[in-house]
N, C-alpha and C positions, 0 to 999 in steps of 0.2 A: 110732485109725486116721485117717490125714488124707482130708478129702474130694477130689473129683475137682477142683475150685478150688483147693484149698490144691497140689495134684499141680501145676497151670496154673502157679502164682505160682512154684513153686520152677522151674519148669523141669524137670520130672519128662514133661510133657503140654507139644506143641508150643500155641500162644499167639497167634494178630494183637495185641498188646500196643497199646493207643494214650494209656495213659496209668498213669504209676508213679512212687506217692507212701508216706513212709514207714506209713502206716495202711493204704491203699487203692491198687487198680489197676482198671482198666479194660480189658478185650478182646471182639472181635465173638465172639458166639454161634456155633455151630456150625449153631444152627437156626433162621434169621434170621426177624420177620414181615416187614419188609422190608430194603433193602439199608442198610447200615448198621448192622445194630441192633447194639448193645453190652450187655457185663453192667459194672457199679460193683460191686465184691467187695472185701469187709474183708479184708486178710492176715490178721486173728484168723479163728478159726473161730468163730464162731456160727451157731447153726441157723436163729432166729425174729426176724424185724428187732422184734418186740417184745420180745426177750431181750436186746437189745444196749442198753448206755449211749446217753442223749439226745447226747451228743458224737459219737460212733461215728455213727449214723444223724444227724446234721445237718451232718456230714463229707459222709459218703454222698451227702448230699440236693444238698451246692452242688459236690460234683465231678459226680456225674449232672446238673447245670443247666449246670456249662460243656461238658459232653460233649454235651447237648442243644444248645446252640447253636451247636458247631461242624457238628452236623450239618444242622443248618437252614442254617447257610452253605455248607455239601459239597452238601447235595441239593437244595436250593431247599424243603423240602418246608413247609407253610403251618402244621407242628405238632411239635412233639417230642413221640415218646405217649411215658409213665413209669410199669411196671408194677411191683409188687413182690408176688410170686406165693408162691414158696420151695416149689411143690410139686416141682421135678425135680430138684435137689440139696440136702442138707441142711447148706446154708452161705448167708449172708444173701447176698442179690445183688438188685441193681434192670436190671429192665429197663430200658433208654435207647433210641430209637428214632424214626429220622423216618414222621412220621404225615401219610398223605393224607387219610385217612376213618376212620371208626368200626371198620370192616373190618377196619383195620391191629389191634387187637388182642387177634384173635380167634386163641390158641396154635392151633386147629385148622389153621390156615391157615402155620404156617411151612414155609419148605420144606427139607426135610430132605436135601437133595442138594443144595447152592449148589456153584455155582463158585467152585474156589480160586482162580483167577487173578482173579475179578470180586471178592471178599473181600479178596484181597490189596491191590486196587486202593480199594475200599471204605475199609479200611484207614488208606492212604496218603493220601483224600482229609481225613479225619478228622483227622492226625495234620497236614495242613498247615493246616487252618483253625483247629489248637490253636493251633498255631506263631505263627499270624497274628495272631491273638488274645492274642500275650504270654504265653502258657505252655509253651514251651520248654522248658523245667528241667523239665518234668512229661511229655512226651514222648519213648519210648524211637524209636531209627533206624528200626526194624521190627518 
């Protein structure tokens, strides 16, 4: 049965997509700790980022470091915080995330109501500081 990720990638589950490559995609969480924050998701299904090939997870690791640093150029914020949890879906995926404090990544703390137009815009800030950065071809419209 495909997970609620694998549902995302195909276009099954609507998506903020801000980055799509033949291994791997990138979209903002539903549950954000702060604004910005993204998931890095294998198109394979694996469950446990320690299940996956050293290739698959060091893929993972430097699209999460270019997704990190676009958003330090989107937010100004002084950190990228980089989690990899795998407790709320059972499909690998990295936290990506601009970090102010410690604070930032505490799960208790996301907020479960965002705004879709503030996401949408999130989004878009992410997706031009890819841009800016020479990764265009990895960058879907919307």
């Amino acid at each position: 049965m495909s997970t609620l990720f694998t549902k995302i990638i195909n276009g099954e589950i609507p998506g903020r997509f801000i980055w799509k490559d033949e291994s791997c995609v990138s979209f903002l969480t539903i549950g954000p700790l702060t604004d910005g924050h993204a998931l890095v998701v294998p198109r394979l299904e694996v469950d446990k980022w320690t299940d996956a090939a050293p290739e698959l997870v060091a893929k993972l690791m430097a699209v999460s470091q270019t997704i990190g640093q676009a958003q330090l150029s989107a937010f100004g914020a002084p950190r990228a915080g980089l989690i990899v949890a795998g407790f709320e879906v059972e499909h690998l995926h990295v936290h990506v995330f601009p970090a102010y404090g410690l604070e930032n990544f505490d799960f208790k703390a996301v907020d479960n109501n965002p705004d879709p137009a503030a996401m949408d815009a999130s989004a878009e800030k992410i997706r031009v500081a890819l841009r800016a950065a020479g990764h265009g071809e990895f960058v879907p419209e919307s």
